[in-house]
N, C-alpha and C positions, 0 to 999 in steps of 0.2 A: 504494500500500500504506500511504503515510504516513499518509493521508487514511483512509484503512479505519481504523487504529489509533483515530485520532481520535474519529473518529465514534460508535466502541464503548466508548471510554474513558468510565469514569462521570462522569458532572457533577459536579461539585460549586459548592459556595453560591460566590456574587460575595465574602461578608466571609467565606468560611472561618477566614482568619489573626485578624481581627476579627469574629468570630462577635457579633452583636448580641442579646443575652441580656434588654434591659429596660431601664429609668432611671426615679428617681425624685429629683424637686426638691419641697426644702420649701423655702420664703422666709418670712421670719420678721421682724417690725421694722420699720423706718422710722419716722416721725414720727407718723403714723397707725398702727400696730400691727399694719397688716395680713398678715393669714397666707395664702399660698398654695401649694397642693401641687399638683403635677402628676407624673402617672404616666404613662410609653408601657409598651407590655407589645409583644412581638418584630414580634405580627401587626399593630402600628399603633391598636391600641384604646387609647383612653387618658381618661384623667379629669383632669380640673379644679378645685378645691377652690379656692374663696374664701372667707376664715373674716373678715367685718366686718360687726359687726352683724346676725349670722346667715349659715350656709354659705348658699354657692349652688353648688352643683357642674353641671357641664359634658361631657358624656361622648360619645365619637366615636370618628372610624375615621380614619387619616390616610390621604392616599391614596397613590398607591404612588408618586412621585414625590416626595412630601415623606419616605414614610418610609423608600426609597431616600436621599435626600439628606440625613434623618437618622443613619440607619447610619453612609453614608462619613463626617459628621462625627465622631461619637462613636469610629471605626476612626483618623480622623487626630489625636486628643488623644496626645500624650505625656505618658500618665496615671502614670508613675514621677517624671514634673518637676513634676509639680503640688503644691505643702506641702499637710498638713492644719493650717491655721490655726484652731485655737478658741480663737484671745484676742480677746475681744470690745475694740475700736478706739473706738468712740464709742455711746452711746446711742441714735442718730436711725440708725445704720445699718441699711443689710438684712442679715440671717444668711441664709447657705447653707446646706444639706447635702443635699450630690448623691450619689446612689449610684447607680452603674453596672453593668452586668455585660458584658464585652468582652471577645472571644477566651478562651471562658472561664474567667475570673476576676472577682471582685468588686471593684470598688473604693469607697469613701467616703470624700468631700473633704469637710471643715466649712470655710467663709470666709468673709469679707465684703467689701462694695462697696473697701474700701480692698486689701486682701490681693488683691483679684482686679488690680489694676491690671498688678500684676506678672506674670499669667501668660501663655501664650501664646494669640498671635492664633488657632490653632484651635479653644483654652477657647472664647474670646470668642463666637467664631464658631458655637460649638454653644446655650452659654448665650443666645445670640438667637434660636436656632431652639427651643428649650423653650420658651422666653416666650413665642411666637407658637402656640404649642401650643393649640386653643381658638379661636384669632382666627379672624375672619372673612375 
């Protein structure tokens, strides 16, 4: 009978609690100036923006594996621990501003390469998989 229950019980999503809503990364700065934006949108479509010397943009589908593996990162950030830092640190740094949308709510972090040292190793962890965003 348990099994019967089960079975008829409605599904629901693997990130219910961390519903995955979206993300977007602007990168701004360094020594070279270069600007890069990148977008996922819930279904894994996403864009690419490289702004040097003329955009180049980059646009795709991520597949379900990465965007599986993106989700549970951006569900495991302790996005209440993270500051918003907008005191810019040095002139040759990168600027951040990530916005999220998780379990839903919105979030927006502004940082940079210094201010990020501090945060946690899930940040890190996700902030690599956005960069990779695009790669080969």
């Amino acid at each position: 009978m348990l099994a019967t229950l089960f079975l008829c019980a409605p599904q629901t999503d693997a990130y219910a609690d961390g519903a995955f809503g979206g993300l977007s990364l602007d990168q701004s700065g360094g020594f070279a100036g270069i600007r890069t934006t990148t977008t996922v949108d819930t279904d894994g479509s996403f864009a690419k923006t490289v702004d040097f010397r003329g955009k180049k943009k980059k646009t795709g589908k991520l597949n379900a594996d990465r965007l599986d593996a993106l989700k549970t990162a951006v569900a495991e950030v302790p996005w209440l621990e993270i500051p918003d830092d907008s005191k810019s640190r040095g002139a040759d740094m990168y600027r951040y501003d990530l916005k999220v949308k998780v379990g839903g709510k919105a979030y927006q972090k502004t940082f940079d390469d210094m201010s990020m040292g501090s945060f946690p190793k899930s940040f890190h962890k996700l902030m690599g998989m956005i960069r990779k965003v695009g790669a080969k």
